[in-house]
C-alpha positions in Angstrom: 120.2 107.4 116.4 116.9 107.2 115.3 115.6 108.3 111.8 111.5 108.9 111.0 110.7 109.3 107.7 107.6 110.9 106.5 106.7 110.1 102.5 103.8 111.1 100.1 101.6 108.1 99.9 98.8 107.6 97.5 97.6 111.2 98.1 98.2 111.1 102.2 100.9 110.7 104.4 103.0 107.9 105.4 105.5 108.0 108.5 108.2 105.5 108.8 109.7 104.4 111.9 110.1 100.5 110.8 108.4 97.7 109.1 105.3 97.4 110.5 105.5 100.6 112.0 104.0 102.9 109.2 100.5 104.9 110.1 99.4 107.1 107.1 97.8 110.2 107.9 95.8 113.0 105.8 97.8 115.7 106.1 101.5 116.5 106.7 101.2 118.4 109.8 99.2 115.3 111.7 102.3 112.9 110.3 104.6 115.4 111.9 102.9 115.9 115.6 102.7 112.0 115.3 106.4 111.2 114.7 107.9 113.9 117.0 105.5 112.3 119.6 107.0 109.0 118.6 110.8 110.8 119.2 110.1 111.1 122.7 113.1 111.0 124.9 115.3 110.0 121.8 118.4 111.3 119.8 118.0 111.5 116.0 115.9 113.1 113.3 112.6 113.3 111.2 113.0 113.6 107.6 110.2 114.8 105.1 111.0 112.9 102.1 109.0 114.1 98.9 108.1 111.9 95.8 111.2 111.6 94.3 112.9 110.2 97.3 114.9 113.6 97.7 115.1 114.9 101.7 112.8 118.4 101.6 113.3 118.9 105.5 115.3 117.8 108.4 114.1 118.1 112.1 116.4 116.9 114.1 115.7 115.8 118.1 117.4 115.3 121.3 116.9 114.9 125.1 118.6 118.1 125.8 116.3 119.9 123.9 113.8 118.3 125.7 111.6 120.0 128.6 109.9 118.5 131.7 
């Protein structure tokens, strides 16, 4: 299972996927498109972590809810 974190990072956004593996983007909706395109044709989730290291939102992923 795969897990994608997205955190606040000094005033932007930082998605997580693995060390080394950590773009930071200006706004939360470009970190979103950027790790569901990253969950291609995977099983697992993104979470949207906020400050306080508290899970705000879950969006979970599969191949079956994937379309061709």
């Amino acid at each position: 299972m795969t897990i994608i974190e997205i955190r606040a990072f000094r005033n932007a956004w930082q998605v997580y996927e693995s060390v080394g593996v950590q773009p930071v983007f200006l706004n939360q909706e470009d970190a979103i498109s950027y790790a569901e395109g990253r969950a291609c044709f995977r099983c697992g989730e993104i979470r949207i972590v906020d400050p306080g290291g508290a899970v705000k939102r879950i969006i979970p992923f599969n191949e079956a809810d994937r379309r061709l």
